[in-house]
C-alpha positions as CSV (number, residue, x, y, z in Angstrom):
1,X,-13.1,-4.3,28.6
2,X,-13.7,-5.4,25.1
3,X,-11.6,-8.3,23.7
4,X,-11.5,-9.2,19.8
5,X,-12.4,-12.8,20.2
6,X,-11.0,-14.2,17.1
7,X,-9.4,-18.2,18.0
8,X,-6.0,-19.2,18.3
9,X,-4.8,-21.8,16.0
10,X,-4.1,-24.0,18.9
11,X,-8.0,-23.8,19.7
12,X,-9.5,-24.9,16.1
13,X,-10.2,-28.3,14.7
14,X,-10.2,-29.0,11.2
15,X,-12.2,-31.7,9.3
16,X,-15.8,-32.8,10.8
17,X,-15.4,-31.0,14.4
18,X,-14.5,-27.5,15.2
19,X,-15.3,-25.8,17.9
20,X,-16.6,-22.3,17.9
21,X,-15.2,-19.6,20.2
22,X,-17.5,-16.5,21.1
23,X,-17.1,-13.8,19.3
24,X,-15.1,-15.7,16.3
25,X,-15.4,-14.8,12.6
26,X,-17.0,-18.4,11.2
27,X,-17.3,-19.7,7.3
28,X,-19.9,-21.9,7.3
29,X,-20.0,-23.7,3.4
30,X,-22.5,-25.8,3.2
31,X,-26.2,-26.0,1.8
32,X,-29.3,-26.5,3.9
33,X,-28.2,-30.2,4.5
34,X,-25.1,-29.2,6.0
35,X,-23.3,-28.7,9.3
36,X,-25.6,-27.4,12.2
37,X,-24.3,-25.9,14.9
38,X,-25.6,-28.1,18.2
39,X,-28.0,-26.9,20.8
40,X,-25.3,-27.3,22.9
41,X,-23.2,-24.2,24.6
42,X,-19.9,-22.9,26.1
43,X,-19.3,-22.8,29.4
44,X,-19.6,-19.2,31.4
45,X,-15.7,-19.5,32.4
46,X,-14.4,-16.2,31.6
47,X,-10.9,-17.4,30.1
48,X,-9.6,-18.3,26.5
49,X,-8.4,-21.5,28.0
50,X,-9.9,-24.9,28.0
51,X,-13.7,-24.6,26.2
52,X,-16.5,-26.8,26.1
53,X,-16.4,-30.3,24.8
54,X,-17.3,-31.1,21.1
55,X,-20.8,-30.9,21.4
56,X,-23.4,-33.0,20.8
57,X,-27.2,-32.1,20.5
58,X,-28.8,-30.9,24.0
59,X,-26.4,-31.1,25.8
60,X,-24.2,-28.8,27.4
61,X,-20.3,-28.2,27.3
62,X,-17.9,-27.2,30.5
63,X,-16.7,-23.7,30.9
64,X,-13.1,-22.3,29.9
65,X,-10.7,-21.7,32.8
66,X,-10.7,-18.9,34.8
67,X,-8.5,-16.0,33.0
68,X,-9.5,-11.9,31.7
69,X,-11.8,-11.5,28.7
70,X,-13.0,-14.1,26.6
71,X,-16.2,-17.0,27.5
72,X,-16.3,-20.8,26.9
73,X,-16.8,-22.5,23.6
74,X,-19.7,-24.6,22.0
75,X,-19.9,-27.4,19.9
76,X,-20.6,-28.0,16.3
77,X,-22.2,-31.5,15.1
78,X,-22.1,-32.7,11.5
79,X,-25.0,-33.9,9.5
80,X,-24.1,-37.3,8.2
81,X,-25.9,-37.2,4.9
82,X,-24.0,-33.9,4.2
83,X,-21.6,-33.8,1.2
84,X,-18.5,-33.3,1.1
85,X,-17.6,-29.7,0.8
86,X,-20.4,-29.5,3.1
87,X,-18.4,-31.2,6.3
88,X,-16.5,-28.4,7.9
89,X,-16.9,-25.2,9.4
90,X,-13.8,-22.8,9.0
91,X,-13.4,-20.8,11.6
92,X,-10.8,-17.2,10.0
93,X,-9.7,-14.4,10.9
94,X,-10.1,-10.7,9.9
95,X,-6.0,-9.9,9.1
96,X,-4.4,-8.7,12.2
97,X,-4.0,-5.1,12.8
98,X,-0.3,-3.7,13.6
99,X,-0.4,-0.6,16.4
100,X,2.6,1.4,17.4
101,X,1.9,3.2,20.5
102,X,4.0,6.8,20.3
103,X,3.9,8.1,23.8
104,X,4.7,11.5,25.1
105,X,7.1,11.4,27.5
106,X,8.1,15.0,27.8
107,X,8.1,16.5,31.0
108,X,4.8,17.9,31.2
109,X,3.8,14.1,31.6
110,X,5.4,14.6,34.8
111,X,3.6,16.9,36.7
112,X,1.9,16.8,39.4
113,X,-1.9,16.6,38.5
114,X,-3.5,18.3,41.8
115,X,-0.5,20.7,42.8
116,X,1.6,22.6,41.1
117,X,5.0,20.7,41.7
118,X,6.8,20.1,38.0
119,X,8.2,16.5,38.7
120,X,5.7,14.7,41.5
121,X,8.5,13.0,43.3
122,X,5.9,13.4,45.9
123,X,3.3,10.9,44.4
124,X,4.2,9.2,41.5
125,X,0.8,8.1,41.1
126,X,-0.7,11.5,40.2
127,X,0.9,12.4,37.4
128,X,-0.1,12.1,33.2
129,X,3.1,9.6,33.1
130,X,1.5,7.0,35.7
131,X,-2.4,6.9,34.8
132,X,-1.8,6.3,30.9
133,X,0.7,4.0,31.6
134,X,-2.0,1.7,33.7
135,X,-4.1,2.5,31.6
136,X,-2.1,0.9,28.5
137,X,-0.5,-1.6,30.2
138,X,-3.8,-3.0,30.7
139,X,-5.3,-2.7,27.6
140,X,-2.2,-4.0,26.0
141,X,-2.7,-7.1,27.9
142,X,-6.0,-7.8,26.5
143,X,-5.7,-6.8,23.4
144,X,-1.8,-8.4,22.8
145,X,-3.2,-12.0,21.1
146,X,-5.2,-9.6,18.2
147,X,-3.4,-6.4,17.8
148,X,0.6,-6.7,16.8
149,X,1.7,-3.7,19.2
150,X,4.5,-1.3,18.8
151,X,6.2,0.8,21.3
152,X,8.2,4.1,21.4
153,X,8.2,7.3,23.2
154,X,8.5,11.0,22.6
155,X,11.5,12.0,24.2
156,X,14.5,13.6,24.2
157,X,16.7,17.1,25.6
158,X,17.4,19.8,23.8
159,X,21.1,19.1,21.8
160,X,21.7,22.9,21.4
161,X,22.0,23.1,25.5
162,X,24.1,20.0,25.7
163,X,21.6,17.2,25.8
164,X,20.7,14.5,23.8
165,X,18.0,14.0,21.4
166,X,18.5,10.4,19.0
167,X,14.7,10.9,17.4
168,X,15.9,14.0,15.7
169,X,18.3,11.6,13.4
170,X,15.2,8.8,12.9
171,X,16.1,6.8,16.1
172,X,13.0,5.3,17.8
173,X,13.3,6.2,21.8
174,X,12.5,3.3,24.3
175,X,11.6,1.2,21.6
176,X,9.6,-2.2,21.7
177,X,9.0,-3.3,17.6
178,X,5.6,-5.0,17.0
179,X,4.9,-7.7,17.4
180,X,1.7,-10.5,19.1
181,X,1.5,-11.2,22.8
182,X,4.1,-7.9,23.1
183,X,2.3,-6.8,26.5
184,X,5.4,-8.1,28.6
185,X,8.0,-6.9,26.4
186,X,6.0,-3.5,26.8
187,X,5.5,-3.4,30.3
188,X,9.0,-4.3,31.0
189,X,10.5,-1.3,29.5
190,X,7.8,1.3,30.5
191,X,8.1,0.2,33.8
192,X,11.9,0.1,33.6
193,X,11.9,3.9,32.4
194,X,13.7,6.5,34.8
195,X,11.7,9.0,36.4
196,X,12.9,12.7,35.6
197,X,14.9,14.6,38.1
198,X,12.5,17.7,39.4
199,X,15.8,19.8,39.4
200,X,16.6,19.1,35.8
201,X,12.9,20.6,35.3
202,X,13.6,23.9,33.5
203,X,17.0,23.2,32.8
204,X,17.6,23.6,29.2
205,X,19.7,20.5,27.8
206,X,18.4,18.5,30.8
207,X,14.4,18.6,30.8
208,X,12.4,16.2,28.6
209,X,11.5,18.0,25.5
210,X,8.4,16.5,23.1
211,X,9.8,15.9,19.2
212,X,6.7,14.4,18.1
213,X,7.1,15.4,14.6
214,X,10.3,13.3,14.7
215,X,9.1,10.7,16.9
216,X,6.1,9.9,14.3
217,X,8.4,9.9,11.4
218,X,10.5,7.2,13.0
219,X,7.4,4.5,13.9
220,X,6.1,5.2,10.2
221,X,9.2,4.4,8.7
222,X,9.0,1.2,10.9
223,X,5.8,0.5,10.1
224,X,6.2,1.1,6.2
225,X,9.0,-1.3,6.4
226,X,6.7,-4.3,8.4
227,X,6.0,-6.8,5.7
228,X,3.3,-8.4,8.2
229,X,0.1,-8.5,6.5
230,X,-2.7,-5.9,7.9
231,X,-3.7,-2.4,8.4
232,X,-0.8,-0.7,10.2
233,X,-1.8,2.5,13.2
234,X,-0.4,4.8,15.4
235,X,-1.6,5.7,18.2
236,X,-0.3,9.4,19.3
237,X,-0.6,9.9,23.1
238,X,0.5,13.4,24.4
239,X,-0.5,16.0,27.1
240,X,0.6,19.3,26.0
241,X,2.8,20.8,22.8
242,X,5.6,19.4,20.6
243,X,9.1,21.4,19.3
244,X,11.9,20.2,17.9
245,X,13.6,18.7,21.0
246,X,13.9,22.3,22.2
247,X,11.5,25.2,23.1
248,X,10.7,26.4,19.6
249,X,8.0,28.2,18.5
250,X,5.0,26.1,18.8
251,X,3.0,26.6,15.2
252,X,6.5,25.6,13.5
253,X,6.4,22.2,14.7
254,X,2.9,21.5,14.9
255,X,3.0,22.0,11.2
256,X,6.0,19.7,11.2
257,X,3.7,17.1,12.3
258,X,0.8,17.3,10.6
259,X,2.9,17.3,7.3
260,X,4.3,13.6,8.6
261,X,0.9,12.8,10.0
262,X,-0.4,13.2,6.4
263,X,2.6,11.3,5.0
264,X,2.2,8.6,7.2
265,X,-1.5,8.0,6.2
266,X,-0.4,8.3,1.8
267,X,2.0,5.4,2.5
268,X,-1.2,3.4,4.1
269,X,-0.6,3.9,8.1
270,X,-3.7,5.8,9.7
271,X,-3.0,7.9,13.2
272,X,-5.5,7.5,16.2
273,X,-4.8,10.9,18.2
274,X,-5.3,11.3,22.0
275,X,-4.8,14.7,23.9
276,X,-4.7,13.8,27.7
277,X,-6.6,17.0,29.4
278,X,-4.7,18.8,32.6
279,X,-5.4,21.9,34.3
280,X,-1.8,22.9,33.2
281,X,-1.0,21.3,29.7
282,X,-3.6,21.1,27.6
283,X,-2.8,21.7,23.8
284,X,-5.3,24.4,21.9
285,X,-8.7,22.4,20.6
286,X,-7.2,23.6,17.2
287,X,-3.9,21.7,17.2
288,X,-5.3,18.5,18.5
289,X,-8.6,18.8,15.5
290,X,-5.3,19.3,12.9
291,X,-3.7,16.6,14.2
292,X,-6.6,14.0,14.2
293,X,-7.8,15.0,10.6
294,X,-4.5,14.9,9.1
295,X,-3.6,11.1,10.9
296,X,-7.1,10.2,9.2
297,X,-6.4,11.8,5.9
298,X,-9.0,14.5,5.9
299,X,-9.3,17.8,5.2
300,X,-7.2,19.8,8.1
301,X,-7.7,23.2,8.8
302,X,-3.6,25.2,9.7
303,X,-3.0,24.8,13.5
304,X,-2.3,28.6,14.1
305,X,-2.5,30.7,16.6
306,X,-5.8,33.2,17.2
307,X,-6.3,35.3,14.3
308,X,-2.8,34.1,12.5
309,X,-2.8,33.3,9.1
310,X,-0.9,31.3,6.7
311,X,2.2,33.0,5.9
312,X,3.0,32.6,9.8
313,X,4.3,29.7,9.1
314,X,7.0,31.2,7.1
315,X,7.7,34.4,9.0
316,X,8.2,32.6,12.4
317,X,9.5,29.7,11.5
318,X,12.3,29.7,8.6
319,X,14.7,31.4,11.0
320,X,13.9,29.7,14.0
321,X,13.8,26.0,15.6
322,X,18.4,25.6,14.9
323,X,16.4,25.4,11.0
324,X,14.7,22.4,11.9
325,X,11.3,23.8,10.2
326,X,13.4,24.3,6.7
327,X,15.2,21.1,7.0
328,X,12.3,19.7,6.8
329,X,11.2,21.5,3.8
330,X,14.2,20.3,1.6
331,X,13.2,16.9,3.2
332,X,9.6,17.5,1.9
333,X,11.1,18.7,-1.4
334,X,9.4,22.0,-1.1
335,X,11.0,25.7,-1.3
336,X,10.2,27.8,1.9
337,X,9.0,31.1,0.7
338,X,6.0,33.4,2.1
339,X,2.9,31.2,2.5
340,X,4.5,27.8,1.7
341,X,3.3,25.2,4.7
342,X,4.9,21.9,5.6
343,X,1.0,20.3,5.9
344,X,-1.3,20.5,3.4
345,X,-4.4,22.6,4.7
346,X,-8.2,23.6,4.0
347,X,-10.9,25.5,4.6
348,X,-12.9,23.4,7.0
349,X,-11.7,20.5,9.0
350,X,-12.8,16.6,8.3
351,X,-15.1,14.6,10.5
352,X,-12.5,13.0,12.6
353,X,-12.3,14.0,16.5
354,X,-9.2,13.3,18.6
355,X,-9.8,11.5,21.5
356,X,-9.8,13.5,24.9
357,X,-9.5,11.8,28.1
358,X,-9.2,13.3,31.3
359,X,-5.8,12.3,32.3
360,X,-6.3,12.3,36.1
361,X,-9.7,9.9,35.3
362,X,-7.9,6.4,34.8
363,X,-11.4,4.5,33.9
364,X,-11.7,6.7,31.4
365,X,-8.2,6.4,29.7
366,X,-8.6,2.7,29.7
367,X,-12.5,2.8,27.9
368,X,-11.2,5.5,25.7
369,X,-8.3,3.5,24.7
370,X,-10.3,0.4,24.5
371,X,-12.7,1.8,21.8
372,X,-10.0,3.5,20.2
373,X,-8.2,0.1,19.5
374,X,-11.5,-1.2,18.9
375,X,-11.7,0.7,15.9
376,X,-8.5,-1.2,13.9
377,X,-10.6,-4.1,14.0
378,X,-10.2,-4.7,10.3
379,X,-13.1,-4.6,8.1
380,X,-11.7,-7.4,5.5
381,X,-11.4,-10.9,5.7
382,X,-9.6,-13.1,3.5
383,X,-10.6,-16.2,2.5
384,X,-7.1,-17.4,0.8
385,X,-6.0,-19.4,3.3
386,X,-8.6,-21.0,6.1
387,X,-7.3,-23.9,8.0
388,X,-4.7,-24.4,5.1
389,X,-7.7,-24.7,2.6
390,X,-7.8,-21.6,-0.1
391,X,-11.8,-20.7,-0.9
392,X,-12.7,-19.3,-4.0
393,X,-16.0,-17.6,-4.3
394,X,-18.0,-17.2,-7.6
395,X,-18.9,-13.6,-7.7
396,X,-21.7,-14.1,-10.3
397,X,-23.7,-15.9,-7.7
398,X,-22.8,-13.4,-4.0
399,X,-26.9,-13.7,-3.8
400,X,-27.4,-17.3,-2.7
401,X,-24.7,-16.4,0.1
402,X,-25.3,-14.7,3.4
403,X,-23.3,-12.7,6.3
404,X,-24.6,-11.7,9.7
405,X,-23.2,-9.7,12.5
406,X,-24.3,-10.4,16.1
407,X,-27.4,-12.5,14.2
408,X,-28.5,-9.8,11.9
409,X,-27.9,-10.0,8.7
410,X,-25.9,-7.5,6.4
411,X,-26.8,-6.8,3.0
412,X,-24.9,-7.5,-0.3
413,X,-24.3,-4.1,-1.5
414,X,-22.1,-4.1,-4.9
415,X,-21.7,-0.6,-5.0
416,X,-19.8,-1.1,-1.2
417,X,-21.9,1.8,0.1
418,X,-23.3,-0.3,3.1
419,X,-22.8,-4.1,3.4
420,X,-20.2,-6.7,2.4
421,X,-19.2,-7.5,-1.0
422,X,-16.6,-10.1,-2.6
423,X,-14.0,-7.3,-3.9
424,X,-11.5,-10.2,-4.9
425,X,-12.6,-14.3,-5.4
426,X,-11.2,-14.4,-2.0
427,X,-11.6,-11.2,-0.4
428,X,-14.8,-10.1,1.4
429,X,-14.7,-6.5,2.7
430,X,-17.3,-5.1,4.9
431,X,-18.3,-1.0,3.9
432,X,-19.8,1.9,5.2
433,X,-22.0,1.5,8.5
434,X,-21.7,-2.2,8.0
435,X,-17.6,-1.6,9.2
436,X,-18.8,0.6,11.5
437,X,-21.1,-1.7,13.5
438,X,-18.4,-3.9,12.8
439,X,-15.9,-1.9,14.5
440,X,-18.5,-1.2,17.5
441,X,-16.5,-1.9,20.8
442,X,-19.6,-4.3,21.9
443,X,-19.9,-6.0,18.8
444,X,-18.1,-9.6,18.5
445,X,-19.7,-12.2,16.5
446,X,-19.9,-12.0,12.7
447,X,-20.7,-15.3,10.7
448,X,-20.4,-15.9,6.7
449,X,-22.4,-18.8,5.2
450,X,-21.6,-19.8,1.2
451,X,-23.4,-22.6,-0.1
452,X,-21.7,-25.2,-1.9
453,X,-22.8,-24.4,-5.3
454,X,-20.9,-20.7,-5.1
455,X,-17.7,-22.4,-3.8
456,X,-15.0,-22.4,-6.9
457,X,-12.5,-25.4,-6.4
């Protein structure tokens, strides 16, 4: 499992000595006089805890304590003769990415995998429900010290039958804000959620219905309102189709939720979509393409039904849903009329592919997840405030300077095509296929070295 191995601040040292953890971003300032990292190494313990002594030159540091994910630490030793802006490393950090996790919990998510029963009281086990919910719970773990994570589900009966649906007013369900080190928080309310009866099944009022357009509305807003610095995600988990909390036409809410999915990512907040494949549930290749190009703010082609056409929309929908669909227009600020849409659509669809796991395969929920979250690993880093110390960078002088990832190194690129560049005096930003490598699940070491003579006091 992949682990963003950026360092605590309980782990750094400021000043002469700092230790290095694997897989941290490191500012080295100094010229060729400066500080050298020893030929000493970390240890081969497999925890974050305790690293390798400071070291000094040949020889070798302890490991860290046993623990999941992350390897020892090495030393660093400081040239005497170096001068003074030349006598520290800074180890920084890439600004920490906020997730919301927006989990179907409709009753579909229920279902027996391998037999046909419609609430596997049976075998909890094989059901949609359990596997992602492993599968999270142990990603979340992992990941919980570099991703802020978010929780909420996708849930709700049908109010029109007697039931109860909070989302549909803008009420998160099962909610667990973001935050660091969340994976306990999370896991004690997923665990703690009640299993559906299989006799309220097909009970209208009393099954578990799937308002994802309302649902995704609710963790945006939350987001929008999180000051925290950072790129802020959702991740949107489901199995089979949304409505409005009730059993509405299908292409009325789909285009519900591609019009907040496309919301969500003009006010800065990108959607990661996941379609868990069943023999019983799986949503049309279509709806789950629309979904992921709108979260990704691409060109999405209208989730309709074979040979429909736009002005479905309309003609099934304003009437239907308890007007749901045109509440949502005068929400939108648009007037329903024949061929009016709630999402915004083209021609062809953008690059972006939803992720599709087999949701029986829990191996492959948990790698699919991993390299989904792998993928927020943001692609700026700002230099404003390293250790307490604010670095400037003279912009006029980006050549003498020098960034590598996993030892290779990345080109300047000004025209932030394919490299890094300094888009502020304290701001460097990777681009193109230099994010991308960045972002690569097995990729963990970057290192930025500035001489002194660029460094602005």
């Amino acid at each position: 499992m992949n682990n963003f191995a950026y360092p605590a601040a309980a782990q750094r040292r400021s000043a002469r000595y700092v230790r290095l953890l694997v897989g941290a971003a490191v500012l080295a300032i100094g010229c060729k006089a400066g500080v050298v990292a020893s030929t000493g190494k970390g240890g081969s313990g497999a925890g974050p805890g305790a690293g390798g002594a400071v070291g000094t030159a040949g020889t070798t540091g302890t490991g860290g304590s046993s623990g999941p994910g992350l390897g020892g630490f090495g030393g660093i030793v400081t040239n005497p003769d170096a001068g003074a802006c030349q006598q520290a490393n800074y180890t920084f950090e890439p600004k920490i990415p906020t997730v919301y996790l927006v989990v179907d919990r409709s009753g579909s998510m229920f279902h027996c995998l391998s037999t046909s029963q419609p609430v596997c009281t049976s075998n909890m086990a094989d059901t949609s429900w359990s596997k992602l919910k492993d599968a999270i719970e142990g990603v979340v773990s992992q990941l919980e010290a570099q991703v802020r994570f978010g929780f909420t589900t996708i849930y709700g009966t049908n109010p029109n039958s007697g039931g109860s649906c909070a989302v549909l007013n803008g009420t998160l369900s099962d909610n667990v804000p973001p935050a660091l080190n969340n994976a306990g928080a999370i896991k004690t309310l997923y665990d703690g959620l009640a299993w559906p009866l299989e006799a309220d099944s097909s009970t209208p009022g009393k099954k578990l219905e799937s308002p994802a357009s309302e649902a995704l509305a609710a963790a945006a807003k939350a987001l929008m309102a999180d000051t925290t610095p950072g790129d802020k995600y959702m991740i949107f988990i489901t199995d089979g189709q949304e409505d409005y909390c009730d059993d509405s036409i299908d292409i009325c809410s789909s285009d519900s939720t591609v019009w907040r999915l496309q919301a969500a990512n003009a006010a800065g907040i990108k959607t990661i979509v996941f379609g868990l494949q069943t023999s019983q549930f799986n949503l049309a290749d279509g709806v789950l393409q629309a979904f992921a190009n709108a979260g990704a703010g691409e060109p999405t082609v209208a989730p309709l039904h074979m040979n429909g056409t736009i002005t479905d929309f309309y003609y099934q929908c304003n009437g239907g849903s308890g007007g749901l669909w045109l509440m949502d227009f005068t929400t939108a600020g648009k007037t329903a009329a024949a061929g009016s849409t709630l999402g915004m659509y083209a021609a062809t669809a953008g690059p972006t592919k939803p992720y599709t796991p087999n949701a029986s395969d829990a191996t492959q929920l948990a790698t699919q997840l991993a390299a989904a979250l792998s993928g927020v690993k943001s692609c700026t880093f700002d230099l404003g405030n390293i250790n307490g110390k604010a670095i400037k960078v003279d912009r006029n002088q980006l050549g003498k300077a020098s960034v590598a990832i996993e030892g290779t190194t990345v080109p300047l690129d000004p025209n932030d095509g394919n490299g890094w560049d300094m888009v502020t005096d304290t701001q460097l930003q990777l681009f193109g296929p230099a994010c991308d490598n960045w972002r690569n699940p097995n990729v963990k070491d970057i290192a930025f070295n500035f001489p002194c003579e660029i460094i602005v006091e």
